[in-house]
BALOBA-1460 file (C-alpha; in Angstrom, 3 decimals):
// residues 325
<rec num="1" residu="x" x="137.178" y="69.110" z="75.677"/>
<rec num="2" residu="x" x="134.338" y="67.754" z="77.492"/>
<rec num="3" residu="x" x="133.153" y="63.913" z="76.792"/>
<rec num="4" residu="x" x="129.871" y="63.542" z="74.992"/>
<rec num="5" residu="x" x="127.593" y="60.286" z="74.939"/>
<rec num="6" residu="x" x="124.705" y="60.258" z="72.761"/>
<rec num="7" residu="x" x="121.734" y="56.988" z="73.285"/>
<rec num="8" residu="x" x="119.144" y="56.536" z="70.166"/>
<rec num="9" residu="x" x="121.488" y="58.055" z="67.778"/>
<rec num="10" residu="x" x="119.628" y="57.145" z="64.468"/>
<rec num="11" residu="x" x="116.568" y="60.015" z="65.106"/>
<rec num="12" residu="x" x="116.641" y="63.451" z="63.766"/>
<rec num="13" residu="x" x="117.219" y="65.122" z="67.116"/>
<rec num="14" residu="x" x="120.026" y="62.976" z="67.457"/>
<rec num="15" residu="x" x="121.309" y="63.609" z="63.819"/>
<rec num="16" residu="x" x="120.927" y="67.390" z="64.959"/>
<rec num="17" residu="x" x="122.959" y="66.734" z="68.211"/>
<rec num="18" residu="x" x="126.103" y="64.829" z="65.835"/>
<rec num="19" residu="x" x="126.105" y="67.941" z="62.949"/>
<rec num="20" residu="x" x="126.484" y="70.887" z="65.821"/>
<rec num="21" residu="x" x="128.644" y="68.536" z="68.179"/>
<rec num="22" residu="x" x="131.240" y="68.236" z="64.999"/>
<rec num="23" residu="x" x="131.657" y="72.205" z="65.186"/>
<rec num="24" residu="x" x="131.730" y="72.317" z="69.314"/>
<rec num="25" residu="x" x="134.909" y="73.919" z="70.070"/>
<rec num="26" residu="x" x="134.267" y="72.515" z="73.538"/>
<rec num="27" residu="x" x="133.192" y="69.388" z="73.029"/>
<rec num="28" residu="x" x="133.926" y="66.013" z="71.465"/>
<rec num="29" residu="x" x="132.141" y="62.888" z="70.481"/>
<rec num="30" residu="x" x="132.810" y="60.001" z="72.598"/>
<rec num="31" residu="x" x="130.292" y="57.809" z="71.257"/>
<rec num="32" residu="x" x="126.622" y="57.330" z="69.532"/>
<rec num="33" residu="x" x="124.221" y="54.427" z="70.899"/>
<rec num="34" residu="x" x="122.333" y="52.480" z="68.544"/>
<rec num="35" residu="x" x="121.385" y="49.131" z="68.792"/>
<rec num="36" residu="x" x="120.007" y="49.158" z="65.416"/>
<rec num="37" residu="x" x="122.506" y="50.494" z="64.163"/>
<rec num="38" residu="x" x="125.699" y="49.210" z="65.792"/>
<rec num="39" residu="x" x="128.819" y="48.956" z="63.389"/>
<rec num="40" residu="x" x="127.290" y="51.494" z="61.023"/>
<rec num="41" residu="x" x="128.987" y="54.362" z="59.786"/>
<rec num="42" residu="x" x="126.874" y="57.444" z="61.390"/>
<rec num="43" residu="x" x="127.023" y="59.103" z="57.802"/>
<rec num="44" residu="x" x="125.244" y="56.484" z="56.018"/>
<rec num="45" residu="x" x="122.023" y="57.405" z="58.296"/>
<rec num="46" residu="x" x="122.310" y="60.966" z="58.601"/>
<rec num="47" residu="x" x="123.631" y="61.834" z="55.132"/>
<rec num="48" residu="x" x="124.729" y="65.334" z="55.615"/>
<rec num="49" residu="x" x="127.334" y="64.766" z="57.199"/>
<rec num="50" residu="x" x="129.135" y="62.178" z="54.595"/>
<rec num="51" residu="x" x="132.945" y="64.098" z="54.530"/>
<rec num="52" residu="x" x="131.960" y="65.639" z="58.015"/>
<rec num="53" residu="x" x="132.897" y="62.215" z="60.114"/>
<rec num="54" residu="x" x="133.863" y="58.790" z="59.878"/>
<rec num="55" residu="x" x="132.378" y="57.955" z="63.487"/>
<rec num="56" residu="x" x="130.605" y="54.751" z="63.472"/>
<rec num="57" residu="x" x="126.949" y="53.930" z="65.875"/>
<rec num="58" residu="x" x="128.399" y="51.490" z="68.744"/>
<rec num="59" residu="x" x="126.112" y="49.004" z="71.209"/>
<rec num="60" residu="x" x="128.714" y="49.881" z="73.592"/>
<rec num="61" residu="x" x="128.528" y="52.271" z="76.183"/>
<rec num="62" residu="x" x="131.028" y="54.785" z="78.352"/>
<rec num="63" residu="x" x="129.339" y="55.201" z="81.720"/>
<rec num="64" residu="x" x="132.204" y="57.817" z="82.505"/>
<rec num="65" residu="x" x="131.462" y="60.813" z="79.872"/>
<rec num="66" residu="x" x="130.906" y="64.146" z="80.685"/>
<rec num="67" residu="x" x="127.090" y="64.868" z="79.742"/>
<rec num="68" residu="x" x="124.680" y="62.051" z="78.092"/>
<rec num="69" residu="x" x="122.080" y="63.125" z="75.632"/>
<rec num="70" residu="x" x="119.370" y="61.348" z="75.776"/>
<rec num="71" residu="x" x="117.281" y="61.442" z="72.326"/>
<rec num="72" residu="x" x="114.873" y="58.138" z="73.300"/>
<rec num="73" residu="x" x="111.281" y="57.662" z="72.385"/>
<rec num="74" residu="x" x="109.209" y="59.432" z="74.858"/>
<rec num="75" residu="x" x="108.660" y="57.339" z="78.057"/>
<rec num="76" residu="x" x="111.714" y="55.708" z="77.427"/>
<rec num="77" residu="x" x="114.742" y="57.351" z="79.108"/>
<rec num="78" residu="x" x="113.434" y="55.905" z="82.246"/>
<rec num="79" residu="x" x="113.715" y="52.646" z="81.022"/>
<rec num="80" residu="x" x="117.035" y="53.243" z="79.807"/>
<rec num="81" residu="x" x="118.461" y="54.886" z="82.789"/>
<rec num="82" residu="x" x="117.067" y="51.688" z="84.857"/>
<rec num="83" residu="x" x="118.765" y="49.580" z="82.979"/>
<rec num="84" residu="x" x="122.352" y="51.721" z="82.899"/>
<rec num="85" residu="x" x="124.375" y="53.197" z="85.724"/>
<rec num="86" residu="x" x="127.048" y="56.016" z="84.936"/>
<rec num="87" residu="x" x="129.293" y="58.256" z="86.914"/>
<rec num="88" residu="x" x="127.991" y="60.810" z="89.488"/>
<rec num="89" residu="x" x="129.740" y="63.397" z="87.211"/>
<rec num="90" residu="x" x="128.072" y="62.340" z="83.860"/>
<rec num="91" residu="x" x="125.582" y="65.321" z="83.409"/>
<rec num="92" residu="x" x="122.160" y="64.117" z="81.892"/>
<rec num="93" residu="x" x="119.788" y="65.936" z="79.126"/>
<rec num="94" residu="x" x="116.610" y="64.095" z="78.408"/>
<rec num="95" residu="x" x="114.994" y="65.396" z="75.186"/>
<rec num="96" residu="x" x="111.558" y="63.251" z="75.712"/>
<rec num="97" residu="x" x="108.984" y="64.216" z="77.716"/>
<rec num="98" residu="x" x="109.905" y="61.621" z="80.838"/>
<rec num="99" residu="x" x="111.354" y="64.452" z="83.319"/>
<rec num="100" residu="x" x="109.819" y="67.579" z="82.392"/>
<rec num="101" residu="x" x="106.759" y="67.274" z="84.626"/>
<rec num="102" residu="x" x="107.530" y="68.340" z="88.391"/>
<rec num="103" residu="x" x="105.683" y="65.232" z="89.203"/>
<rec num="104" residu="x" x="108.565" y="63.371" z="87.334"/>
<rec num="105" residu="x" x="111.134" y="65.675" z="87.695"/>
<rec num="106" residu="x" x="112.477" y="63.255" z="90.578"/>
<rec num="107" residu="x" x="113.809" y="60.076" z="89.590"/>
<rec num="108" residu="x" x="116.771" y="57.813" z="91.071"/>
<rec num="109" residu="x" x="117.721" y="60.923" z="93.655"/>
<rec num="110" residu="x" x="118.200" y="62.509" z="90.175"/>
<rec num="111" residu="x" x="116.953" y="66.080" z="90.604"/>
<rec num="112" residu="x" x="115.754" y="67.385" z="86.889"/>
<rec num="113" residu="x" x="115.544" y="70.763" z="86.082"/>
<rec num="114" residu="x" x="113.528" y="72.130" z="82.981"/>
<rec num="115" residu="x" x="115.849" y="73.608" z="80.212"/>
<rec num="116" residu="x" x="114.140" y="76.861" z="79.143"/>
<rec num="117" residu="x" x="116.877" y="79.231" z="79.380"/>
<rec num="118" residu="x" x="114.709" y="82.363" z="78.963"/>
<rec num="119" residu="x" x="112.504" y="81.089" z="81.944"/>
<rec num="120" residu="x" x="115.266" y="79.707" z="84.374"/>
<rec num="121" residu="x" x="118.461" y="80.258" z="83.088"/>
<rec num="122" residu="x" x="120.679" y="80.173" z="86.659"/>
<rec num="123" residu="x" x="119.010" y="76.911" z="87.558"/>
<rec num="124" residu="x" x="120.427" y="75.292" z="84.996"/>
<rec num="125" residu="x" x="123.418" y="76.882" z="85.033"/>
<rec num="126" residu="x" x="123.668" y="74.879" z="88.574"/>
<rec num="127" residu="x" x="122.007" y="71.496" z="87.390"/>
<rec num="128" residu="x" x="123.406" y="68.156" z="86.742"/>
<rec num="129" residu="x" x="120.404" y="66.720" z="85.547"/>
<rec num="130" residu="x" x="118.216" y="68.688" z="82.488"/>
<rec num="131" residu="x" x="114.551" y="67.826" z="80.614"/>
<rec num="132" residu="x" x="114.983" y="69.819" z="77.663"/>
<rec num="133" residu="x" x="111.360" y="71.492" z="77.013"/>
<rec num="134" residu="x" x="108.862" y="70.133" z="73.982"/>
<rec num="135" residu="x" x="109.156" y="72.144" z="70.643"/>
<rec num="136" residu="x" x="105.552" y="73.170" z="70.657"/>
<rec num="137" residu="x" x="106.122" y="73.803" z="74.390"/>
<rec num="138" residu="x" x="109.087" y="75.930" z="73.650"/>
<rec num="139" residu="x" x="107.617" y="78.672" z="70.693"/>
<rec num="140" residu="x" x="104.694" y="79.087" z="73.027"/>
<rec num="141" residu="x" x="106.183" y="79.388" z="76.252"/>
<rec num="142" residu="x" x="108.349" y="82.374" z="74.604"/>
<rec num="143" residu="x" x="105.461" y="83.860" z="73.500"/>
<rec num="144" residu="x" x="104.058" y="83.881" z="76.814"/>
<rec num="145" residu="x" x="106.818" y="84.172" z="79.382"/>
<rec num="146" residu="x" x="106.854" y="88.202" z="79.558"/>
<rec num="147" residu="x" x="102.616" y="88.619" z="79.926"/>
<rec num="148" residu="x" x="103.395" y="85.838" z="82.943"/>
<rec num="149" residu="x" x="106.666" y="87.175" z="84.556"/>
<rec num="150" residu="x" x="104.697" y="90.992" z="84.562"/>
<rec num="151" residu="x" x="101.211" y="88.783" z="86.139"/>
<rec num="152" residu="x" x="99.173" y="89.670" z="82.625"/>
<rec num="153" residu="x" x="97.230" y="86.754" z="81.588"/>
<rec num="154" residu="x" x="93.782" y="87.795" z="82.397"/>
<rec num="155" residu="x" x="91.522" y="85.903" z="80.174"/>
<rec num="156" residu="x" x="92.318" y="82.580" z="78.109"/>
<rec num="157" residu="x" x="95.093" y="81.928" z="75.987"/>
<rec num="158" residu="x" x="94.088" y="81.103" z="72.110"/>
<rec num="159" residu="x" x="96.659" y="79.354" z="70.245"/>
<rec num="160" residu="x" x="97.085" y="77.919" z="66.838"/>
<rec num="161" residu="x" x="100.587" y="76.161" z="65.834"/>
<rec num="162" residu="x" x="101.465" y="74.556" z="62.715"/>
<rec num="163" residu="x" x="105.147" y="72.096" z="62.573"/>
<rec num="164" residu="x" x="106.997" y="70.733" z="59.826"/>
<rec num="165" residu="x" x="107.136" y="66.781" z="59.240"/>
<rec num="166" residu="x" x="109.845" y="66.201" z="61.048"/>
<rec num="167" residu="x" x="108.251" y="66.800" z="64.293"/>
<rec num="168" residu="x" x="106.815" y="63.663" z="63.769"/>
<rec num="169" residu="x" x="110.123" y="61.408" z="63.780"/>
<rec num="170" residu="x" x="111.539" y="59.513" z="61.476"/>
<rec num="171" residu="x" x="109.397" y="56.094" z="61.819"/>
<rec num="172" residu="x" x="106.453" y="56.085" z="59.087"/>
<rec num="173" residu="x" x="103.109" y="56.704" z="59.868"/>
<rec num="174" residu="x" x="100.030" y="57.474" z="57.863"/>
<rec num="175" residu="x" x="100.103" y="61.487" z="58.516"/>
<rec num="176" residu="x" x="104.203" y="61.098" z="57.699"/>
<rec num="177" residu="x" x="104.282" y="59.728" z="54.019"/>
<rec num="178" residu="x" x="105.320" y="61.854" z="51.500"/>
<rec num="179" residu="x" x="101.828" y="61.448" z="49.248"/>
<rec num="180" residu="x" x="99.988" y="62.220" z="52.384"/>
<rec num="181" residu="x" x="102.026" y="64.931" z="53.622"/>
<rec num="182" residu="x" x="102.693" y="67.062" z="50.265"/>
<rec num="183" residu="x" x="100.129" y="69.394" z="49.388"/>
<rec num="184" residu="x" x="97.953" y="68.606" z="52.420"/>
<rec num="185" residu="x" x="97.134" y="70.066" z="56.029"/>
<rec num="186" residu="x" x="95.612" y="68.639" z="58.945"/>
<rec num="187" residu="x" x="95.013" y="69.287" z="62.417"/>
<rec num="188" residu="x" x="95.729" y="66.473" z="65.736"/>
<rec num="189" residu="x" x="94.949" y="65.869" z="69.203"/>
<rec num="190" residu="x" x="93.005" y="69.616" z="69.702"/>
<rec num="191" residu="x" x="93.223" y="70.893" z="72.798"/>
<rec num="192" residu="x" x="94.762" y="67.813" z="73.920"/>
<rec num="193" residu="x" x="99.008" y="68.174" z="73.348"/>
<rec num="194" residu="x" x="100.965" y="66.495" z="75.446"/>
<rec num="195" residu="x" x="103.398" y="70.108" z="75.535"/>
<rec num="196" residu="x" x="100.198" y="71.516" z="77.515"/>
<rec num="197" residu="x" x="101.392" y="70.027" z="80.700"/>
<rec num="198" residu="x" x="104.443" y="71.729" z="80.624"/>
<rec num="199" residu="x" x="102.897" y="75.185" z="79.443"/>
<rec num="200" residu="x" x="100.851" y="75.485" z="82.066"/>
<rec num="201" residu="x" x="103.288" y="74.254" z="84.392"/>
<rec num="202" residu="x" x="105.528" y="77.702" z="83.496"/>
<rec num="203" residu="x" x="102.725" y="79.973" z="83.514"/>
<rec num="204" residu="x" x="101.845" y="79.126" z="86.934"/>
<rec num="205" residu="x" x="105.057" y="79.206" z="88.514"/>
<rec num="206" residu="x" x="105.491" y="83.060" z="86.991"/>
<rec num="207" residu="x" x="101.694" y="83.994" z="87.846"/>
<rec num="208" residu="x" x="100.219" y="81.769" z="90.095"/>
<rec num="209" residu="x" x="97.023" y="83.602" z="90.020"/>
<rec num="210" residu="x" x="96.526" y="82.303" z="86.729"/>
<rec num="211" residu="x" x="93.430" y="80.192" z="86.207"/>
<rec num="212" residu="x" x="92.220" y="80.409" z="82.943"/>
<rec num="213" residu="x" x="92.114" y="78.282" z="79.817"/>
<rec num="214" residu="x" x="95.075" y="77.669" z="77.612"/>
<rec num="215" residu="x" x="93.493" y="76.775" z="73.965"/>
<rec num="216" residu="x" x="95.851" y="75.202" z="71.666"/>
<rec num="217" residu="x" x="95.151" y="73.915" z="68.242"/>
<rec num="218" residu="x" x="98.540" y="71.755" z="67.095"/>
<rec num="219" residu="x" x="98.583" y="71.966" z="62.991"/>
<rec num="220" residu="x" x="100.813" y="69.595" z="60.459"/>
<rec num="221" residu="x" x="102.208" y="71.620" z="58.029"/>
<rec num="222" residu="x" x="103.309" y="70.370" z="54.544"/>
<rec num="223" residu="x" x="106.820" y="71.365" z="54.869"/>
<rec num="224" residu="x" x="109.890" y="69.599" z="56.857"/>
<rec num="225" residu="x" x="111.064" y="71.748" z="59.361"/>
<rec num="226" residu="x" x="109.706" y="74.921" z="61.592"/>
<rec num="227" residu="x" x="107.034" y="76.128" z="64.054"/>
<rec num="228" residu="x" x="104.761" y="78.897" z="63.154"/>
<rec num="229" residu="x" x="102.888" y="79.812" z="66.463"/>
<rec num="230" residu="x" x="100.033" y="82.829" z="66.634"/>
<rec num="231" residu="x" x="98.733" y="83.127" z="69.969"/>
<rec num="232" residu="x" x="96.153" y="85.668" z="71.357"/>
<rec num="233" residu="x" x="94.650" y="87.099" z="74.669"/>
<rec num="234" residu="x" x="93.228" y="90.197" z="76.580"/>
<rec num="235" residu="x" x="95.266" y="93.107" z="77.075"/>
<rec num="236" residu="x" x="94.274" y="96.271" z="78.305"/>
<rec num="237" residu="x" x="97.783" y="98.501" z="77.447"/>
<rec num="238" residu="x" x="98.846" y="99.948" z="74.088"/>
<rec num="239" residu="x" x="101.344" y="98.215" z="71.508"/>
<rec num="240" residu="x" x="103.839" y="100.231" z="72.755"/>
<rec num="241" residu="x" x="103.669" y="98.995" z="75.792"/>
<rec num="242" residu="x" x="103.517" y="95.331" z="74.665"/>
<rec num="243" residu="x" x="107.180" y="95.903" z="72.876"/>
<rec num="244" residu="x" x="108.647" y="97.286" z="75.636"/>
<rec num="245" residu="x" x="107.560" y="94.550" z="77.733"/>
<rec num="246" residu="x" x="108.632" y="91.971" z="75.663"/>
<rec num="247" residu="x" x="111.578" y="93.630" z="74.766"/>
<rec num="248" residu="x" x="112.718" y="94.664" z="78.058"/>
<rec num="249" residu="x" x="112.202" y="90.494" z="79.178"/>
<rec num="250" residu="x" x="114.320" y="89.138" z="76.510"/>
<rec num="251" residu="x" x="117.406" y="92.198" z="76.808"/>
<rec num="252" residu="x" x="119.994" y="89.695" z="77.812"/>
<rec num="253" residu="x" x="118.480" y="86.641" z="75.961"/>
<rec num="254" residu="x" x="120.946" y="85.233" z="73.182"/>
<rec num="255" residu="x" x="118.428" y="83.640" z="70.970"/>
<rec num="256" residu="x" x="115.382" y="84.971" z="71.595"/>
<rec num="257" residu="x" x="114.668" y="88.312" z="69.883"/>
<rec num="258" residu="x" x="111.829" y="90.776" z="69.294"/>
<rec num="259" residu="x" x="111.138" y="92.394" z="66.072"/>
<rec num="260" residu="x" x="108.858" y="94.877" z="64.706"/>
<rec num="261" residu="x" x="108.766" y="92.618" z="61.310"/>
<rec num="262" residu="x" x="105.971" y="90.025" z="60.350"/>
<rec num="263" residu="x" x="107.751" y="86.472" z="60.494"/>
<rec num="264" residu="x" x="108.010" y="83.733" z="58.401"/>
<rec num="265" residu="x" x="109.978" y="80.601" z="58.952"/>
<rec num="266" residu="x" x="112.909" y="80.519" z="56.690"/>
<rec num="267" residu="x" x="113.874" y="83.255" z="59.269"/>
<rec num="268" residu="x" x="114.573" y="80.797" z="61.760"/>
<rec num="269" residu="x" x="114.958" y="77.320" z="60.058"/>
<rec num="270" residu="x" x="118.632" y="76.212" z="60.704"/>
<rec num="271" residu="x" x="119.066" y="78.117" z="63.354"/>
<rec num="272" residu="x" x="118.944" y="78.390" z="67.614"/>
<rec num="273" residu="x" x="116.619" y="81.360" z="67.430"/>
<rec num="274" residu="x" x="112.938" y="82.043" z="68.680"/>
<rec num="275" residu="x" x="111.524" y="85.222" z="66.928"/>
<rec num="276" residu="x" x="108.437" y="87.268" z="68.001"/>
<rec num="277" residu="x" x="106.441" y="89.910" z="66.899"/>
<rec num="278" residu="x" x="103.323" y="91.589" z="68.753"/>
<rec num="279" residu="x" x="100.011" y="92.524" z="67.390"/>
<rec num="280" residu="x" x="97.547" y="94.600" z="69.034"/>
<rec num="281" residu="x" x="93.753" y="94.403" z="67.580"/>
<rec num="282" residu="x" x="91.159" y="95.980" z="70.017"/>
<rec num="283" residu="x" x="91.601" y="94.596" z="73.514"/>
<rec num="284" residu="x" x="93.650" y="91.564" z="71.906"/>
<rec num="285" residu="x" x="97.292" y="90.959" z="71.839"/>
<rec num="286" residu="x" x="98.403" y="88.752" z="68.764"/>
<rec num="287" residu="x" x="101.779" y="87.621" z="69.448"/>
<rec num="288" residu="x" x="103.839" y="85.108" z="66.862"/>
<rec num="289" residu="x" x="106.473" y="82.653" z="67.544"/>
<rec num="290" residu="x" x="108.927" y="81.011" z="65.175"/>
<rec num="291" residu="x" x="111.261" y="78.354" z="66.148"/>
<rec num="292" residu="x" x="113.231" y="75.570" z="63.936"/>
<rec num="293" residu="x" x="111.442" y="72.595" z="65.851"/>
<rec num="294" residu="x" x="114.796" y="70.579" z="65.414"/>
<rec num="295" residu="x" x="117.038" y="73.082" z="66.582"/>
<rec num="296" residu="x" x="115.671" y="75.891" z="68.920"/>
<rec num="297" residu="x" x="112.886" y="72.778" z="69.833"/>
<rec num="298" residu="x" x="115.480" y="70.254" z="70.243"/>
<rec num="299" residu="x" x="118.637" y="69.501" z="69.914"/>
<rec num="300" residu="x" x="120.408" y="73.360" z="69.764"/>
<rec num="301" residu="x" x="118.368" y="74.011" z="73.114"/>
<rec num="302" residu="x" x="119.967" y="71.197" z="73.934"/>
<rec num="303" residu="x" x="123.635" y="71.890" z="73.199"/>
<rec num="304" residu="x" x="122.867" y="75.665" z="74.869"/>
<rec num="305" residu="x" x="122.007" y="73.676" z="78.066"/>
<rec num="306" residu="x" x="124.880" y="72.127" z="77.978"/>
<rec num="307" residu="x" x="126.869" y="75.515" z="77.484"/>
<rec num="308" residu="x" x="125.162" y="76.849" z="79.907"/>
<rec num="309" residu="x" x="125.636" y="74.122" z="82.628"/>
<rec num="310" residu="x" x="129.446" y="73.633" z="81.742"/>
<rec num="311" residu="x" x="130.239" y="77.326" z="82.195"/>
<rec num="312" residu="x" x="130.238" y="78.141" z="78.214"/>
<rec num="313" residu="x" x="129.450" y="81.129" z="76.414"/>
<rec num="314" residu="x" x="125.314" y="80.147" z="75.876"/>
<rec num="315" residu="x" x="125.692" y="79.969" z="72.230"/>
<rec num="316" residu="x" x="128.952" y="78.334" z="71.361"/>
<rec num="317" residu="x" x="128.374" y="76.010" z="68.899"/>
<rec num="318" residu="x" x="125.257" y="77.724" z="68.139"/>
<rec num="319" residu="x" x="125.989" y="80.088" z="65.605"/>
<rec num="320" residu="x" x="124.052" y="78.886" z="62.589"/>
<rec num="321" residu="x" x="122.932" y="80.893" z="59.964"/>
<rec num="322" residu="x" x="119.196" y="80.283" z="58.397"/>
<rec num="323" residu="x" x="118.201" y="78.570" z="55.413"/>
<rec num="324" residu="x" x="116.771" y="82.235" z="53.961"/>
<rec num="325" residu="x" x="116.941" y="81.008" z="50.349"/>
């Protein structure tokens, strides 16, 4: 059983991280970092899992564990890892956006590699040191990987992406209240996302001729959990050959599927998978994405990092059936 650490253990990606650790068959709970919460039972925060554990947060930290998860505000896990020293064989994954960058991706002689599977799955396999990928930055990327690998993107990229309300966090905000929220919709930050960086950063490395404009249009949705993702750009071949390219990309990939059905969320929510389906109108491919933002955008990419980098089968721990009804 390897050791697991967990710092900022009051968040939802955290909370995430605790309810699929429990069922790890490989893994175990050393301890869960919060300073706000020190002394409290972990169930009386995240209250799904009341009869699941009697772990309690701790200020207290084990510098010697096998792999750290880091679920910190963004900016902050380099703050944190300043301030704390741990074992040259602790394994790190950052879920903010501090390492994902390859401008950041260097830090402390810490080498970090970006935790897309589908894009580099034997780098990670070899790396100590992971950024897992945004959840935005995740649905699209897998909606764009195969036109990049096969040197396709031609013209700009149109997107238009709608997440649940726990995207947000858990700390209150006007957009996050419950009055605001329900029955509402709202767009922020257009064509501004911070997951943009990172985007772009894939698509070059697979087609480095690529020059043009990536559009996005991030959506709140009045619902807690998901990412519904429609993205569109030129493309001279036939449907056919759309499936078969994305089909033939994601053969081997454990979580990522292609289907011939429309999508809707509640085929996803609760579980590690990305789901696509291509669209072909004219000289346009339409091509959807649907992730659980918390799970296949967070913290169950996470734990299939951590599979992958400890040798495990890539989705043990990971089988998780969706909330269909």
């Amino acid at each position: 059983m390897i050791q697991v650490g967990i710092i900022g253990g009051a968040g939802y990606t955290a909370g995430e991280l605790i309810r699929l650790l429990l069922q790890h068959p490989k893994a175990a709970i050393n301890f869960v970092y919060s300073t706000s919460n020190a002394g409290n039972k972990i169930a009386n925060v995240h209250q799904d899992l009341v009869g699941s554990t009697d772990l309690t947060f701790t200020n207290e930290i084990n510098t010697s564990v096998d792999v750290l998860f880091l679920c910190l505000g963004h900016g902050h896990s380099k703050q944190f890892l300043e301030t704390h020293t741990f074992s040259n064989h602790t394994k790190i994954i950052d879920l903010g956006n501090d390492f994902r960058l390859e401008a950041d991706s260097t830090f402390q002689g810490k080498e970090f590699v970006y935790g897309l599977p589908e894009f580099q799955k034997e780098a990670i396999q070899q790396a100590s040191y992971i950024a897992n990928p945004g959840c935005f930055a995740t649905a699209i990327q897998l909606a764009l990987l195969p036109l990049a690998n096969a040197g396709l993107l031609q013209e700009d990229v149109h997107i238009n992406a709608v997440t649940g309300a726990t995207g947000a966090g858990t700390s209150l905000s006007a957009t996050t209240h419950y009055t605001w929220r329900d029955n509402n919709f709202s767009y922020y930050k257009p064509f501004t996302h911070q997951h943009l960086g990172e985007i772009n950063q894939t698509l070059h490395t697979l087609q480095n001729s690529f020059d043009n404009d990536v559009w996005f249009m991030p959506n709140r949705g009045n619902f807690s959990r998901g990412i519904y993702a429609t993205l569109y750009t030129h493309f001279e071949g036939t449907l056919e050959e759309a499936t078969q390219l994305y089909t033939e990309y994601y053969k081997e990939a454990v979580f990522t599927h292609v289907t011939d059905q429309e999508l809707h969320l509640k085929q996803v929510v609760n579980t590690n998978k990305c789901l696509l389906h291509v669209h072909k109108h004219g000289n346009k491919l339409l091509i959807t994405s649907v992730i659980d933002n918390l799970l296949k955008g967070a913290s169950g990419q996470a734990i299939q990092n951590m599979n992958l980098m400890f040798g495990f089968q890539e989705d043990t721990g990971l089988q998780l059936k969706a909330t269909y009804f």
